[in-house]
C-alpha positions as CSV (number, residue, x, y, z in Angstrom):
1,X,28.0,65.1,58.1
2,X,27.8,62.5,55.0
3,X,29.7,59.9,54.7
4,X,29.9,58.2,51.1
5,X,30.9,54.5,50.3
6,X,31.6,52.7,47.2
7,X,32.1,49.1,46.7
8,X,34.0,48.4,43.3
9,X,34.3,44.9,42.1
10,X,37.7,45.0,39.5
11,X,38.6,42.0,37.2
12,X,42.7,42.5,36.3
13,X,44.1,41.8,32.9
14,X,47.8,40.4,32.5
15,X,48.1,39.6,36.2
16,X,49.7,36.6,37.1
17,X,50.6,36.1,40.6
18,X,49.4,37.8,43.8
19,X,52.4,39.6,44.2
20,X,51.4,41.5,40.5
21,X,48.3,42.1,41.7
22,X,49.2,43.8,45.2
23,X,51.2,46.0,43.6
24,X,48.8,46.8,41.0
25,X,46.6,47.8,43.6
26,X,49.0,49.3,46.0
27,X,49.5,51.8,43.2
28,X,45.7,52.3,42.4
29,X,45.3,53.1,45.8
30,X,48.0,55.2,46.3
31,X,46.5,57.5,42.7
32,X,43.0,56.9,44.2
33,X,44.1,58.6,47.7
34,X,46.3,61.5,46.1
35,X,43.8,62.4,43.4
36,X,40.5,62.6,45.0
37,X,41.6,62.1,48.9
38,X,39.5,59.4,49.1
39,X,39.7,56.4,52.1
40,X,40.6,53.1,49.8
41,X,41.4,49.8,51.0
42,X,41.1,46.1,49.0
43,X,38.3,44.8,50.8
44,X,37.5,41.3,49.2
45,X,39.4,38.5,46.6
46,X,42.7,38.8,48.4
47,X,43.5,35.6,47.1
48,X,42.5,35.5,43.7
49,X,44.5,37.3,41.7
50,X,42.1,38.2,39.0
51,X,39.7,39.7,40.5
52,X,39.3,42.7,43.0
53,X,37.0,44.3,45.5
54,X,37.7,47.8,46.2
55,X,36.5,49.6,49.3
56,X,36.2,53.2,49.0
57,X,35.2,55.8,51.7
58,X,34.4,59.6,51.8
59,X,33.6,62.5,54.6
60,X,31.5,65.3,53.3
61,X,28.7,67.6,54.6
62,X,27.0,67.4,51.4
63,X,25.7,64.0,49.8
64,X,25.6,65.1,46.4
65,X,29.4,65.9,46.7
66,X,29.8,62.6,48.1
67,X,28.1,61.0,45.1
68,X,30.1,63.0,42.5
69,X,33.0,62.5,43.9
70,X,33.0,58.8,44.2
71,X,31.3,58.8,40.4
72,X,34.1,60.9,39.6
73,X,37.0,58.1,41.3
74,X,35.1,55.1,39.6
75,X,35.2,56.4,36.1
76,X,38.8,57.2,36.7
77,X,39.6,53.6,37.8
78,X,38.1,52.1,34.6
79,X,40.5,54.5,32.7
80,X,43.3,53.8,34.6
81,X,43.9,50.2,35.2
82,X,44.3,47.3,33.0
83,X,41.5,45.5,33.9
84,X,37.6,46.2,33.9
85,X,35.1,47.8,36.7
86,X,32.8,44.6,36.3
87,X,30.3,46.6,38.9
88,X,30.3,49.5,41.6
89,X,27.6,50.6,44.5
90,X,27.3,53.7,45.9
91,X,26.0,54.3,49.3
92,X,25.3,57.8,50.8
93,X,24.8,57.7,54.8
94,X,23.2,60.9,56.3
């Protein structure tokens, strides 16, 4: 068993209150889950409202898979938000 993490630090455009930006995230969770059926929770910057950190999580008996997969979720958040991925980190646990 694998298990695959990925830390994703998110600055938001054209959010203005904390209530924009939890459902902004809410939703990009929700995508995140649904599309790849990936663990997501916002980990960090729960009160800024600028400014995310993403937690992502996923089972696999492969570590490459693992790794492509969470690859795979990043590049779709940077395509799918308003905002910018400032930085991610993958980390594969054997």
């Amino acid at each position: 068993m694998v298990v695959g993490q990925c830390l994703v630090d998110i600055r938001l455009f054209g959010v203005n209150s904390l209530k924009e930006k939890r459902r902004v995230m809410k939703s990009l969770i929700t995508r995140l889950r649904q599309k790849f059926g990936l663990s997501c929770a916002e980990v960090g910057a729960n009160d800024n409202w600028g400014r995310s950190f993403l937690g992502i999580a996923i089972v696999s008996n492969q570590g490459g898979h693992a790794r492509e997969v969470l690859q795979r979720a990043v590049l779709w958040i940077e395509s799918n938000i308003d905002g910018q991925v400032l930085d991610f980190q993958i980390d594969i646990i054997t």
